[in-house]
PQR file of N, CA, C, O and H, with PARSE charges and radii, in Angstrom:
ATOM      1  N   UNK A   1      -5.738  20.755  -2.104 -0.4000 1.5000
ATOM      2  CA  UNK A   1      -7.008  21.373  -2.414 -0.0000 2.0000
ATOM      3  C   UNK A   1      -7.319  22.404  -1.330  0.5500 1.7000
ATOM      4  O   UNK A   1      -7.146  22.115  -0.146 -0.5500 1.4000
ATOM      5  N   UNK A   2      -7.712  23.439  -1.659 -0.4000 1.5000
ATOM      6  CA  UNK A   2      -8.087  24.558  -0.860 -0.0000 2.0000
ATOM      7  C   UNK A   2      -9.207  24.675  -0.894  0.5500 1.7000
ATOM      8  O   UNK A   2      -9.782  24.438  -1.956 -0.5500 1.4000
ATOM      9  H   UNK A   2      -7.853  23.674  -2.620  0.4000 1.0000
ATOM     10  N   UNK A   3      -9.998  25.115   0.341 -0.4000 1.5000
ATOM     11  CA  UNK A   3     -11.697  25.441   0.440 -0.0000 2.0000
ATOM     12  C   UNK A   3     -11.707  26.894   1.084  0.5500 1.7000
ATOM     13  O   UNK A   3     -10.752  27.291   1.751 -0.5500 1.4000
ATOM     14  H   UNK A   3      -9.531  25.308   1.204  0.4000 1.0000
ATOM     15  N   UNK A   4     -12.565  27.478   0.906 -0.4000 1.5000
ATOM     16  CA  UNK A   4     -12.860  29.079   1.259 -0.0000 2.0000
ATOM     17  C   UNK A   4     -13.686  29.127   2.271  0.5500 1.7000
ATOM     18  O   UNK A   4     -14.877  28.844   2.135 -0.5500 1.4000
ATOM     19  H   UNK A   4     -13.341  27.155   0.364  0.4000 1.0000
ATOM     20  N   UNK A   5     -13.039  29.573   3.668 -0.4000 1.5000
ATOM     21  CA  UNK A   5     -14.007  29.105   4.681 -0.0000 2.0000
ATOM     22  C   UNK A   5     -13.915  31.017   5.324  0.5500 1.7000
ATOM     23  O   UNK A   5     -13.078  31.840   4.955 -0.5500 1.4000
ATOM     24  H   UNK A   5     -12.072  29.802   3.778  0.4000 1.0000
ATOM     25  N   UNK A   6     -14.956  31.231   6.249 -0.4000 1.5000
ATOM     26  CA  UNK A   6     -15.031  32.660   6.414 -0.0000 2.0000
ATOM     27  C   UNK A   6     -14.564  32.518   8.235  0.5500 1.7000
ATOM     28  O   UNK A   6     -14.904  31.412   8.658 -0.5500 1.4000
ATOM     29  H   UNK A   6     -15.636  30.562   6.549  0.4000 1.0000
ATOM     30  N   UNK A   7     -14.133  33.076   8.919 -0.4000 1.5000
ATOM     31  CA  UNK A   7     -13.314  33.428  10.285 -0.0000 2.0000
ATOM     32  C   UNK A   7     -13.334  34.805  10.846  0.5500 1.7000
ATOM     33  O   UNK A   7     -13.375  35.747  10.054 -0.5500 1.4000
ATOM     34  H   UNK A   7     -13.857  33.973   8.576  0.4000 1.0000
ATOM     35  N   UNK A   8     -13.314  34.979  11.866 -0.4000 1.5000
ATOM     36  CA  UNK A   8     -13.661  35.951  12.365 -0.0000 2.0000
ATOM     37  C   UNK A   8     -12.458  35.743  13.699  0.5500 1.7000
ATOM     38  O   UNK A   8     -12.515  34.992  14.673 -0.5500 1.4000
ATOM     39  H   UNK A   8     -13.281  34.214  12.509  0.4000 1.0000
ATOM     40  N   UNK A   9     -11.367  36.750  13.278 -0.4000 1.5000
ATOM     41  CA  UNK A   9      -9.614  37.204  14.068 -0.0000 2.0000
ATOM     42  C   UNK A   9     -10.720  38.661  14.718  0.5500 1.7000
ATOM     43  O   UNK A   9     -11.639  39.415  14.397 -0.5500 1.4000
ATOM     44  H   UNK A   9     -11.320  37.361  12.487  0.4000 1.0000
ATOM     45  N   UNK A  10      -9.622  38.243  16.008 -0.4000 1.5000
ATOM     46  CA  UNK A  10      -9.467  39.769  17.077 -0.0000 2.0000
ATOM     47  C   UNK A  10      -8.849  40.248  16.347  0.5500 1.7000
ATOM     48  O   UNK A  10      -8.066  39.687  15.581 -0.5500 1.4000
ATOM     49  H   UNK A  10      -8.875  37.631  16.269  0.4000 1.0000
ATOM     50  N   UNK A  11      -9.206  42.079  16.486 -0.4000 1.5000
ATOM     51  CA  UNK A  11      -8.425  42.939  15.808 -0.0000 2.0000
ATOM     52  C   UNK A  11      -6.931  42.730  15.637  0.5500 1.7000
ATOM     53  O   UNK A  11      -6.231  42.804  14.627 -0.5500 1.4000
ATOM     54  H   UNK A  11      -9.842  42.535  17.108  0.4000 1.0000
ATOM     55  N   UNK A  12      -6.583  42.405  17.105 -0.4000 1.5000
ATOM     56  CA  UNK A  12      -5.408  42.620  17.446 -0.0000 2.0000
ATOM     57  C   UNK A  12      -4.555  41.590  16.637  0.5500 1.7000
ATOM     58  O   UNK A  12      -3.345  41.786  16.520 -0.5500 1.4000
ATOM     59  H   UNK A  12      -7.150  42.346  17.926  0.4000 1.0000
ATOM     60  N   UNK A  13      -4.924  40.914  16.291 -0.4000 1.5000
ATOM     61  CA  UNK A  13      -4.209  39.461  16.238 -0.0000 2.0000
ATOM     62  C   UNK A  13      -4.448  39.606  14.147  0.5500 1.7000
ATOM     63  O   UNK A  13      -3.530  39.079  13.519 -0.5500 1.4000
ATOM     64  H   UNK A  13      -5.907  40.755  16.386  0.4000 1.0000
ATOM     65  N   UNK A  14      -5.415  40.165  13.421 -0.4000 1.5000
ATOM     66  CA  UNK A  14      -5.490  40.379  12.430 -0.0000 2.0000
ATOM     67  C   UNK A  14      -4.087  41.451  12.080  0.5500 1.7000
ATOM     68  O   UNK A  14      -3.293  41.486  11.140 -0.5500 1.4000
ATOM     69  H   UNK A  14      -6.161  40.593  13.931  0.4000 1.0000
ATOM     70  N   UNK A  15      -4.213  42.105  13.087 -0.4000 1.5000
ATOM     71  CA  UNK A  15      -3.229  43.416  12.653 -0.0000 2.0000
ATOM     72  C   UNK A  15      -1.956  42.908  12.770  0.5500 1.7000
ATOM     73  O   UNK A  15      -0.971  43.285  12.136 -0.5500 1.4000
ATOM     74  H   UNK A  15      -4.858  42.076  13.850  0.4000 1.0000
ATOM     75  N   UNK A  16      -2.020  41.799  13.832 -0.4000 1.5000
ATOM     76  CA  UNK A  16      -0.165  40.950  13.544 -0.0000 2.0000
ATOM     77  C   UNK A  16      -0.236  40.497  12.293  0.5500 1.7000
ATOM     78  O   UNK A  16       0.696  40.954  11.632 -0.5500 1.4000
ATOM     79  H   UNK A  16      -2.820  41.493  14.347  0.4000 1.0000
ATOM     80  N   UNK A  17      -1.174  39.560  11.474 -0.4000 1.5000
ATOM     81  CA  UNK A  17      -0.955  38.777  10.531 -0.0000 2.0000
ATOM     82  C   UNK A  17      -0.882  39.840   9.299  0.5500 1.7000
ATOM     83  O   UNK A  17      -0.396  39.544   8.208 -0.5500 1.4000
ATOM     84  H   UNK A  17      -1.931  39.188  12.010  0.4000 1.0000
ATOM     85  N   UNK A  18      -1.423  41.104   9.610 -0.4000 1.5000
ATOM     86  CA  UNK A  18      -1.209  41.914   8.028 -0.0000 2.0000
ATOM     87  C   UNK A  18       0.469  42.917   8.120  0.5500 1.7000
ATOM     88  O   UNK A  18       1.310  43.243   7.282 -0.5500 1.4000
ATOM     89  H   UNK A  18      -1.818  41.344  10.497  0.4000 1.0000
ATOM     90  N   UNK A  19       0.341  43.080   9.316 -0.4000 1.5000
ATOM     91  CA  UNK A  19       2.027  43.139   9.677 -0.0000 2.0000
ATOM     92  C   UNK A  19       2.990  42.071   8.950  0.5500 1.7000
ATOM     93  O   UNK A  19       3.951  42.601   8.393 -0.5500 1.4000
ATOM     94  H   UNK A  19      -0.342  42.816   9.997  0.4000 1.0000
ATOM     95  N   UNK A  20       2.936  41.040   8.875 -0.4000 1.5000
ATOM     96  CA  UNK A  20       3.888  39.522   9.068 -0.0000 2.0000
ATOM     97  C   UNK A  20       3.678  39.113   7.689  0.5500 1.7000
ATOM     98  O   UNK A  20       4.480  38.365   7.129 -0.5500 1.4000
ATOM     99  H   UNK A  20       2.155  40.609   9.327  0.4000 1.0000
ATOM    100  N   UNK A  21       2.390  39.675   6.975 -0.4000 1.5000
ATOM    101  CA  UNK A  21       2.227  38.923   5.792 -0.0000 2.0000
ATOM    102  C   UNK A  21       1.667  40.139   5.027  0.5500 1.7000
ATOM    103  O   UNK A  21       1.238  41.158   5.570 -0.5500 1.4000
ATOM    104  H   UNK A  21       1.738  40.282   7.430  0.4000 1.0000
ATOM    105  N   UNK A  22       1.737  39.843   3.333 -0.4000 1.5000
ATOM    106  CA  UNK A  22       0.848  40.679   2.693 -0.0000 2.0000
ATOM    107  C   UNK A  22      -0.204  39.598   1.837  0.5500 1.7000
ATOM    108  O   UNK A  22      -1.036  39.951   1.002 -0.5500 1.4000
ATOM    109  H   UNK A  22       2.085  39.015   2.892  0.4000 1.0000
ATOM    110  N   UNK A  23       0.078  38.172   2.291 -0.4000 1.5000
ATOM    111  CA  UNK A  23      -0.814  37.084   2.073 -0.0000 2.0000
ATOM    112  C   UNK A  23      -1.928  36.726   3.302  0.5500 1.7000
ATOM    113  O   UNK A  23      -1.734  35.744   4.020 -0.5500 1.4000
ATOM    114  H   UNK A  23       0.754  37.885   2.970  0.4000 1.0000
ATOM    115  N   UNK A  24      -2.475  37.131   3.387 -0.4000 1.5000
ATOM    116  CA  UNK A  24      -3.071  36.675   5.241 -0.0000 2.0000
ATOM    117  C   UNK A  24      -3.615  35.138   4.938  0.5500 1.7000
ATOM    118  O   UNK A  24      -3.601  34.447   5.957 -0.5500 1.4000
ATOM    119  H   UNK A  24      -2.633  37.928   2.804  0.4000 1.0000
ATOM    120  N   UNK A  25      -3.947  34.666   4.110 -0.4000 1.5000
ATOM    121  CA  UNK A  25      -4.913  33.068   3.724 -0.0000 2.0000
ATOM    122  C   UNK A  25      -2.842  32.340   4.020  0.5500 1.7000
ATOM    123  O   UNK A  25      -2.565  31.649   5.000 -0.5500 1.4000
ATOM    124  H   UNK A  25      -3.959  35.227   3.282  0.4000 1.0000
ATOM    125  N   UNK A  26      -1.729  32.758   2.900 -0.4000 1.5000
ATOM    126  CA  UNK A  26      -1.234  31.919   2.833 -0.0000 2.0000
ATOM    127  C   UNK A  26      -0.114  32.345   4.769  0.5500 1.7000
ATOM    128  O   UNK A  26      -0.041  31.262   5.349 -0.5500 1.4000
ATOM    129  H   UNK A  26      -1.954  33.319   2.104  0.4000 1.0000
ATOM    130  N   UNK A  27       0.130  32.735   5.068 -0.4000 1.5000
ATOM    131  CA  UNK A  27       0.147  33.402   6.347 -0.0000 2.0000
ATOM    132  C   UNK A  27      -0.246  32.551   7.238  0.5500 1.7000
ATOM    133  O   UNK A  27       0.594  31.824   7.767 -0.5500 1.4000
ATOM    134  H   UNK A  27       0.070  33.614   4.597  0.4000 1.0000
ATOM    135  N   UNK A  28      -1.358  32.481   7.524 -0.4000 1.5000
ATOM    136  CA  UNK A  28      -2.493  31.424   8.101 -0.0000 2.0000
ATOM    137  C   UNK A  28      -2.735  30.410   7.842  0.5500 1.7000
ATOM    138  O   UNK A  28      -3.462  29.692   8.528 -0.5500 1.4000
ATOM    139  H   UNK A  28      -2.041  33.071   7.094  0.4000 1.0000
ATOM    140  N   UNK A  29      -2.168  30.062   6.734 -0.4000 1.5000
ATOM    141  CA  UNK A  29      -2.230  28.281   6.532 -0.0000 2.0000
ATOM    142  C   UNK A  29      -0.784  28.166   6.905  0.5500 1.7000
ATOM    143  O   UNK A  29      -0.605  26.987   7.212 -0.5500 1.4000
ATOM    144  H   UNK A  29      -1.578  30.646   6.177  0.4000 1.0000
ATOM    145  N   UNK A  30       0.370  28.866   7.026 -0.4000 1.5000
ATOM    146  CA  UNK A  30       1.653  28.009   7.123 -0.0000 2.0000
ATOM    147  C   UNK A  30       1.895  27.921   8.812  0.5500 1.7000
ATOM    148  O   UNK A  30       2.566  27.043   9.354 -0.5500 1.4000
ATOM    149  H   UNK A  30       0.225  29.824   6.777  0.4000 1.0000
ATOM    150  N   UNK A  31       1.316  28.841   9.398 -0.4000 1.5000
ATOM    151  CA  UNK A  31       1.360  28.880  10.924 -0.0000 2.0000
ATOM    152  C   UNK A  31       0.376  27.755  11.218  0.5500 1.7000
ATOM    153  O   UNK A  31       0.807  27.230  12.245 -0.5500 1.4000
ATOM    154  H   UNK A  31       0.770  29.555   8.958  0.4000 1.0000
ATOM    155  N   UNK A  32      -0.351  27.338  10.964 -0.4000 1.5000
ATOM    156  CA  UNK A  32      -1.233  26.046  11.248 -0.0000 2.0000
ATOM    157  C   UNK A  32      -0.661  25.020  10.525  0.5500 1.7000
ATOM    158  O   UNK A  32      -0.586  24.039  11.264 -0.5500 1.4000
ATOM    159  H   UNK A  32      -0.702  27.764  10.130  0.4000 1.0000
ATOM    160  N   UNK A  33      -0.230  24.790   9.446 -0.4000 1.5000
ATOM    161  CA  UNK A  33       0.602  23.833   9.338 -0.0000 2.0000
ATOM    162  C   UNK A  33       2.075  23.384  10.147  0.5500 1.7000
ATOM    163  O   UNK A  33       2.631  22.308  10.368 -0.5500 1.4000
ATOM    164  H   UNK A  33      -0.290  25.588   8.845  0.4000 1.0000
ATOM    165  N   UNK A  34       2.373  24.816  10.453 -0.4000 1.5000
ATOM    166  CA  UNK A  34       3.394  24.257  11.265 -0.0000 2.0000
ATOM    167  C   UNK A  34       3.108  23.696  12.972  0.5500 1.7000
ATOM    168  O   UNK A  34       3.855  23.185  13.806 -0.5500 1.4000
ATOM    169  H   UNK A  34       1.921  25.690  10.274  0.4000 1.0000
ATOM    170  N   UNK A  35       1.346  24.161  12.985 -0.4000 1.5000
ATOM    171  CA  UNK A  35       1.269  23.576  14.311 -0.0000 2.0000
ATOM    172  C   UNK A  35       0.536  22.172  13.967  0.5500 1.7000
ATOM    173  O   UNK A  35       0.487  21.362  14.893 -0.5500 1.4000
ATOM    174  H   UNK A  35       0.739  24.577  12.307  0.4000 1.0000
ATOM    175  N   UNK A  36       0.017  21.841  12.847 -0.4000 1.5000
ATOM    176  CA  UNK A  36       0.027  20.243  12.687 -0.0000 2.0000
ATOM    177  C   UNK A  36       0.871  19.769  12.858  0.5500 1.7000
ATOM    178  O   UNK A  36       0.877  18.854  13.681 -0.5500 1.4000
ATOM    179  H   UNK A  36       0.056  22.499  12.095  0.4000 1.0000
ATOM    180  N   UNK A  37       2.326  20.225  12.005 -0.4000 1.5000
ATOM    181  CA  UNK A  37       3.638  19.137  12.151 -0.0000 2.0000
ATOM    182  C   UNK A  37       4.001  18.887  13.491  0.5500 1.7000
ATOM    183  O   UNK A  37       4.823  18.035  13.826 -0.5500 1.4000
ATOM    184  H   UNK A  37       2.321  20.969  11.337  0.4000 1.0000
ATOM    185  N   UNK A  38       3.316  19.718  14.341 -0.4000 1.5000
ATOM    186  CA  UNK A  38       4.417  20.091  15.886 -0.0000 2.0000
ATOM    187  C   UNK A  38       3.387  19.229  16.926  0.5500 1.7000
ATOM    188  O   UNK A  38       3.764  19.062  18.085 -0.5500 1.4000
ATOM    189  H   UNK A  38       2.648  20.410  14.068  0.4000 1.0000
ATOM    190  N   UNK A  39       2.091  18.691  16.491 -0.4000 1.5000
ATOM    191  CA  UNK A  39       1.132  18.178  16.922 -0.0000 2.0000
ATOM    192  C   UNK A  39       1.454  16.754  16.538  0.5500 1.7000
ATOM    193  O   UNK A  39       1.366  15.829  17.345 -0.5500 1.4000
ATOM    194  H   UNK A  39       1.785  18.826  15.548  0.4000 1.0000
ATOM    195  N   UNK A  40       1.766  16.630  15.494 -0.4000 1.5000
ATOM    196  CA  UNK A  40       1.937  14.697  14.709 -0.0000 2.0000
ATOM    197  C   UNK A  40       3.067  14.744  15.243  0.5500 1.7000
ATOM    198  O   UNK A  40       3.163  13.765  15.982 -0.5500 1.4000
ATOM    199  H   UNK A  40       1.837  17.382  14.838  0.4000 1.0000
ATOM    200  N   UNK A  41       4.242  15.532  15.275 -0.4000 1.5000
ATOM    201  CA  UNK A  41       5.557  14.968  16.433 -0.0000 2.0000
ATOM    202  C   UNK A  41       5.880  14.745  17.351  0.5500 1.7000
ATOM    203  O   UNK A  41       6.918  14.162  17.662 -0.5500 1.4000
ATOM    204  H   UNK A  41       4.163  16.328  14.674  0.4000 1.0000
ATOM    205  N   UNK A  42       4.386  15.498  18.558 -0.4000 1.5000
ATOM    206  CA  UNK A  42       4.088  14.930  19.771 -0.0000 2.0000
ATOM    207  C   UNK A  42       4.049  13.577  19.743  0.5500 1.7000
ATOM    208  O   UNK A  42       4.857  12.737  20.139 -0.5500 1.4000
ATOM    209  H   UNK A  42       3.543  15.972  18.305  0.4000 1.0000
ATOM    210  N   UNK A  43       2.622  13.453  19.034 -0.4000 1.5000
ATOM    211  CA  UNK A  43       1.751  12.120  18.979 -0.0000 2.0000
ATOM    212  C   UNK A  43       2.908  11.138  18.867  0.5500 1.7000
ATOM    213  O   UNK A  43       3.231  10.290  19.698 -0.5500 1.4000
ATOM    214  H   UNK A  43       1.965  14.135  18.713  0.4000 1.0000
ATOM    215  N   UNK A  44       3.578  11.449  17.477 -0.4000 1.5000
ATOM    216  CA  UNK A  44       5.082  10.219  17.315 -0.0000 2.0000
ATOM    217  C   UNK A  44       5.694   9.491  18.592  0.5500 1.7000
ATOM    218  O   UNK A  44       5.667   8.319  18.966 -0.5500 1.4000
ATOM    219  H   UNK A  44       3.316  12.138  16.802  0.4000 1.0000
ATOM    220  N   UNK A  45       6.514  11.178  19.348 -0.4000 1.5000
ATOM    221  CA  UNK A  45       7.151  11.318  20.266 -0.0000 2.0000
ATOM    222  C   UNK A  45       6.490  10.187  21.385  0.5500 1.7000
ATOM    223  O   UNK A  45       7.022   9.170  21.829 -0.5500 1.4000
ATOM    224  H   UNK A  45       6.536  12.131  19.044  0.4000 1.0000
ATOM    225  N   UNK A  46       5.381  10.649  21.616 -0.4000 1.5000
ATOM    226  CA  UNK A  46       4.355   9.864  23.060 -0.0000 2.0000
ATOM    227  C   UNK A  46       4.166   8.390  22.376  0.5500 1.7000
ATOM    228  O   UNK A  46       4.396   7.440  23.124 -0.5500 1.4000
ATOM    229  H   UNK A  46       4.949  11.475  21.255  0.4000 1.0000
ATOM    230  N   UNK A  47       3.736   8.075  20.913 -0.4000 1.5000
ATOM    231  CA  UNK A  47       3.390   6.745  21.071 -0.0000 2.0000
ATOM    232  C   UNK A  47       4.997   5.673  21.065  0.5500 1.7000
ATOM    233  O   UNK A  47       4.970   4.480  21.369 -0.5500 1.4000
ATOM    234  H   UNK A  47       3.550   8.847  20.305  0.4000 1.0000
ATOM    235  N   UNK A  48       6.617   6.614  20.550 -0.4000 1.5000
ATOM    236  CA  UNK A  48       7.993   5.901  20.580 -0.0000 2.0000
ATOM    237  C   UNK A  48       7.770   5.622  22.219  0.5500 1.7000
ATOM    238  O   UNK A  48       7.995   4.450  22.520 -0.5500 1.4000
ATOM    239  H   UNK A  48       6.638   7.583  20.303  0.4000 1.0000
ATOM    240  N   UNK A  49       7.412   6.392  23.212 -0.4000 1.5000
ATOM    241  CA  UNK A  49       7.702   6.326  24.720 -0.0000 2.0000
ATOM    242  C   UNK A  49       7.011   5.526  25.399  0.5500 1.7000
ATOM    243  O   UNK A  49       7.357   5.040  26.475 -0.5500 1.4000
ATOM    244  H   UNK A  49       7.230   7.345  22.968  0.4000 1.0000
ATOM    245  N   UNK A  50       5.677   5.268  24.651 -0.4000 1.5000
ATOM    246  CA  UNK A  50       4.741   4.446  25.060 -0.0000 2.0000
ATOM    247  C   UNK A  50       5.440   2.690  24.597  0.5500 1.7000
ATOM    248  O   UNK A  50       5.179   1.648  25.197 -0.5500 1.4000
ATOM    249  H   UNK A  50       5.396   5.663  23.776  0.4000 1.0000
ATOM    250  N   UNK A  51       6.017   2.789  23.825 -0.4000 1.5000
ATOM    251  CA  UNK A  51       6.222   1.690  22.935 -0.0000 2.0000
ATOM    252  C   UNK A  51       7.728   1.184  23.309  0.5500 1.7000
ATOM    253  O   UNK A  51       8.213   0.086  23.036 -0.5500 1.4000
ATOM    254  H   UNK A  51       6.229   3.636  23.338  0.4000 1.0000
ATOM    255  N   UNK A  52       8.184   1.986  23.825 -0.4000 1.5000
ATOM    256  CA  UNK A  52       9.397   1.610  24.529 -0.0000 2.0000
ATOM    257  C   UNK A  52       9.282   1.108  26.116  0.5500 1.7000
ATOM    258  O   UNK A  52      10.288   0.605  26.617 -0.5500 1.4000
ATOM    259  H   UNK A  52       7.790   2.878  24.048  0.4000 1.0000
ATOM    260  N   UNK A  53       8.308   1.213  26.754 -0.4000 1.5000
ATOM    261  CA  UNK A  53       7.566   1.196  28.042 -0.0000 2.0000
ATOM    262  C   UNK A  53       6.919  -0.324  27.832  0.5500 1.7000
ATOM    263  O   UNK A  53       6.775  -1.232  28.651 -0.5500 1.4000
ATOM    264  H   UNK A  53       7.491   1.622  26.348  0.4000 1.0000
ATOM    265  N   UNK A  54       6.572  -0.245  26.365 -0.4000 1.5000
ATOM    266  CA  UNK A  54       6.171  -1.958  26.611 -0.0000 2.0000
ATOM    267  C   UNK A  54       6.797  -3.067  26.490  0.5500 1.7000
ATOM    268  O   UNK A  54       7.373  -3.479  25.483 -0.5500 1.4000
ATOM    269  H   UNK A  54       6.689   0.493  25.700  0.4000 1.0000
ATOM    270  N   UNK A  55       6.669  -3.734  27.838 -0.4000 1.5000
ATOM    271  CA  UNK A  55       7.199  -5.175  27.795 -0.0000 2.0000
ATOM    272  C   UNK A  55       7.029  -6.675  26.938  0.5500 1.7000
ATOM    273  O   UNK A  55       7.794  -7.639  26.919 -0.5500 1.4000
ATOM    274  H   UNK A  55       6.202  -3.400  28.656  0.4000 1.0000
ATOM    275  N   UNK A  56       6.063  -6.521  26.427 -0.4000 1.5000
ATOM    276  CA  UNK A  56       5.680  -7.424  25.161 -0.0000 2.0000
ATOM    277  C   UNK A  56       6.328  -7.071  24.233  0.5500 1.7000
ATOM    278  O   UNK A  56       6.774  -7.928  23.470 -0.5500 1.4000
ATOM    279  H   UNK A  56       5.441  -5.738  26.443  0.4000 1.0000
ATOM    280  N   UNK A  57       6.631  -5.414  23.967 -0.4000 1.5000
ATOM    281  CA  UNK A  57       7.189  -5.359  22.628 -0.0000 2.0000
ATOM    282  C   UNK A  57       8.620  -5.296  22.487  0.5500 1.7000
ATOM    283  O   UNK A  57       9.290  -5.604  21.501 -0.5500 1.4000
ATOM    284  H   UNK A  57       6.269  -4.718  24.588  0.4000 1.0000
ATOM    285  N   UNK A  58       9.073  -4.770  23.819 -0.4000 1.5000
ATOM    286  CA  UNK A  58      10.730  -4.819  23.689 -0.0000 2.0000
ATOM    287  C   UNK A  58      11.164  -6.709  23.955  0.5500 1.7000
ATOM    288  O   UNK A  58      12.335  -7.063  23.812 -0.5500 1.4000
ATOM    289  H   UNK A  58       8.529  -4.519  24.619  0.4000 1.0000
ATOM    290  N   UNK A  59      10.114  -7.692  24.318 -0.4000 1.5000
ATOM    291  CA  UNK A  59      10.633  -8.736  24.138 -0.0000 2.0000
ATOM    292  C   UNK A  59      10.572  -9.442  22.411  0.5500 1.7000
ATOM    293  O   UNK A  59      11.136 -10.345  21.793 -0.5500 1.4000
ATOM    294  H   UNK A  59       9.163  -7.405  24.434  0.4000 1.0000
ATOM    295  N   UNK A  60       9.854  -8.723  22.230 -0.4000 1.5000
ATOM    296  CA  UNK A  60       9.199  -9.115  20.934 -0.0000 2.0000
ATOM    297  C   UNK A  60      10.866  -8.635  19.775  0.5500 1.7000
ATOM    298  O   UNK A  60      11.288  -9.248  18.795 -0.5500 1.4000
ATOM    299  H   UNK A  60       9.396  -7.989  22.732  0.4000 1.0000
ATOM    300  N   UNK A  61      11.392  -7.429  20.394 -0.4000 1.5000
ATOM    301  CA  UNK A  61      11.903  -6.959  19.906 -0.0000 2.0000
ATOM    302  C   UNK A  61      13.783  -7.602  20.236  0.5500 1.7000
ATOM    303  O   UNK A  61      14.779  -7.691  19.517 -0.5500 1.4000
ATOM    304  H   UNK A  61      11.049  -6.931  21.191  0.4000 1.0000
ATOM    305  N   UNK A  62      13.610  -7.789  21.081 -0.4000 1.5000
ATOM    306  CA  UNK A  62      15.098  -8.744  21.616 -0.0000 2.0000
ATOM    307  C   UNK A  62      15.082 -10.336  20.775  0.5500 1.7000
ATOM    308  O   UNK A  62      16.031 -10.989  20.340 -0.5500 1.4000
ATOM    309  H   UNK A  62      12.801  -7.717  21.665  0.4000 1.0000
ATOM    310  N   UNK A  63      14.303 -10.489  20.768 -0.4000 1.5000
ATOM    311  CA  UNK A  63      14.040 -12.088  19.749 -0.0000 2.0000
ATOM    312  C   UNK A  63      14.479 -11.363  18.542  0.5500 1.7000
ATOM    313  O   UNK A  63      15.360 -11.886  17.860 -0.5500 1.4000
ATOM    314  H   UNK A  63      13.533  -9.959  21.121  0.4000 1.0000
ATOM    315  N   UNK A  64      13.898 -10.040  18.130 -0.4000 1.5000
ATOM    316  CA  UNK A  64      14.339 -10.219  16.379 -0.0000 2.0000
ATOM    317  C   UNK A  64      15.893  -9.742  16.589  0.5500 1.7000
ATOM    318  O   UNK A  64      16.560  -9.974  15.580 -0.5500 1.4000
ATOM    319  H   UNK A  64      13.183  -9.615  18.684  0.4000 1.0000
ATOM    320  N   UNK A  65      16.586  -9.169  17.590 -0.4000 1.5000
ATOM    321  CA  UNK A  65      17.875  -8.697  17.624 -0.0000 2.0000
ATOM    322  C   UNK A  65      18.734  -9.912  17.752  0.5500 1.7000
ATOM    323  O   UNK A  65      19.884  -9.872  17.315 -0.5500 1.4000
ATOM    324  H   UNK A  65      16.045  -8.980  18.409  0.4000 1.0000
ATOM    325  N   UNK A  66      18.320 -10.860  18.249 -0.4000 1.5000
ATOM    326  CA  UNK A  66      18.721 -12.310  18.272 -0.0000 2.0000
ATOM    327  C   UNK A  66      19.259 -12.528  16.659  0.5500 1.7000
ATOM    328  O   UNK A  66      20.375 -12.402  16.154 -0.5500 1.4000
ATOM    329  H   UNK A  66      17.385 -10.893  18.603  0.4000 1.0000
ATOM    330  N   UNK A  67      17.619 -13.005  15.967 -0.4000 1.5000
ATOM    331  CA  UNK A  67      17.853 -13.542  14.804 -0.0000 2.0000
ATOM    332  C   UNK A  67      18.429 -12.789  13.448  0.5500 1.7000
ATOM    333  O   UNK A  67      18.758 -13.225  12.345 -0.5500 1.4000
ATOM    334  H   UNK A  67      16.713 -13.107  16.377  0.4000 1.0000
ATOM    335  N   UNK A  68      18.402 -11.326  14.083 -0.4000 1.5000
ATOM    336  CA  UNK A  68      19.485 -10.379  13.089 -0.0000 2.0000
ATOM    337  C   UNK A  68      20.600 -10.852  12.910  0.5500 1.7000
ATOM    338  O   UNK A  68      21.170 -10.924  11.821 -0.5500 1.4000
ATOM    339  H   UNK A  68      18.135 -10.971  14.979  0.4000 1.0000
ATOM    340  N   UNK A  69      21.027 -11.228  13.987 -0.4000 1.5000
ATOM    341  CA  UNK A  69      22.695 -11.062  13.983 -0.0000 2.0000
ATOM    342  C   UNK A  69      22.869 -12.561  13.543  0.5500 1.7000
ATOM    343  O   UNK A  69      23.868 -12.927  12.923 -0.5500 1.4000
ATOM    344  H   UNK A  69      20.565 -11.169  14.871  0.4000 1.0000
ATOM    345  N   UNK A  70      22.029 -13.257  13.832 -0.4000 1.5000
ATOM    346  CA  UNK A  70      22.941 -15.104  13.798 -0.0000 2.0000
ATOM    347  C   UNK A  70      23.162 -15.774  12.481  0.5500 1.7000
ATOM    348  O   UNK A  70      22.292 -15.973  11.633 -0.5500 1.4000
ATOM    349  H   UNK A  70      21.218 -12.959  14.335  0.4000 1.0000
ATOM    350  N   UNK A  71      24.335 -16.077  12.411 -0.4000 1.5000
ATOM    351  CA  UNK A  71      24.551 -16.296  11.122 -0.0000 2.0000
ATOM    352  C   UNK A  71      25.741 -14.978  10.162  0.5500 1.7000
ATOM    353  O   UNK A  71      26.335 -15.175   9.101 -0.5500 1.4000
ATOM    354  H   UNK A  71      25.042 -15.916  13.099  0.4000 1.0000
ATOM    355  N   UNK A  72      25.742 -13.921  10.881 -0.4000 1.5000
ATOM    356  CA  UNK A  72      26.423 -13.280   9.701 -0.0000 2.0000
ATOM    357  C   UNK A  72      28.018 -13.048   9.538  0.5500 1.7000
ATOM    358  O   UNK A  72      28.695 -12.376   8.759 -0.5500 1.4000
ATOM    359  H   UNK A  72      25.259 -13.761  11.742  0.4000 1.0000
ATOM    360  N   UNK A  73      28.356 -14.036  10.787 -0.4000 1.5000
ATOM    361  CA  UNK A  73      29.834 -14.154  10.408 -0.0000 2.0000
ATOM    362  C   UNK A  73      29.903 -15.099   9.710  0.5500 1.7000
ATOM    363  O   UNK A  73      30.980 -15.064   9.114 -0.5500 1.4000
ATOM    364  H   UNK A  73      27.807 -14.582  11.419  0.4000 1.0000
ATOM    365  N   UNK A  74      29.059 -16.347   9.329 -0.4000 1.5000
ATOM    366  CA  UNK A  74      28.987 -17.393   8.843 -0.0000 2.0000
ATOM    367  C   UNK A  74      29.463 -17.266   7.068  0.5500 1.7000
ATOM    368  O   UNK A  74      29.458 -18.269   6.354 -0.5500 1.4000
ATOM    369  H   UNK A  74      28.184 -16.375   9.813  0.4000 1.0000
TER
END
C-alpha cells in the first residue's frame, strides 16, 4: 500500500534523483528500501553476536547438540 506524503529535497540532491531516475517516488522508495534491508541486517547481524556471547544460550545449545546426534547410528 502506498500513501502520498509531501517532502521537501535540497536542490542538489533532487537534481541527483531526476538524473538517476525518470520515476523520482519509485527512485526514492527503492533507495530507502534498500536502506531498511541494510538496517534489519545489522539488527540480525548484532542480535547473532549478541546471542553467540551468551552463556546460557550456547549451553542451552550444547545439550540440544548432545541429543541430536544420540541414537543415530542406532
Amino acid at each position: 500500500m502506498s500513501k502520498k506524503v509531501s517532502i521537501t529535497l535540497d536542490e542538489e540532491v533532487l537534481e541527483f534523483v531526476d538524473r538517476s531516475s525518470r520515476n523520482r517516488s519509485n527512485y526514492i522508495n527503492e533507495v530507502l528500501l534498500r536502506e531498511k534491508k541494510k538496517s534489519l541486517l545489522k539488527e540480525l547481524e548484532d542480535a547473532y553476536k549478541e546471542q553467540s556471547e551468551d552463556p546460557e544460550f550456547l549451553e542451552e545449545i550444547a545439550v540440544w547438540d548432545v541429543a541430536v546426534g544420540d541414537g543415530l547410528d542406532a
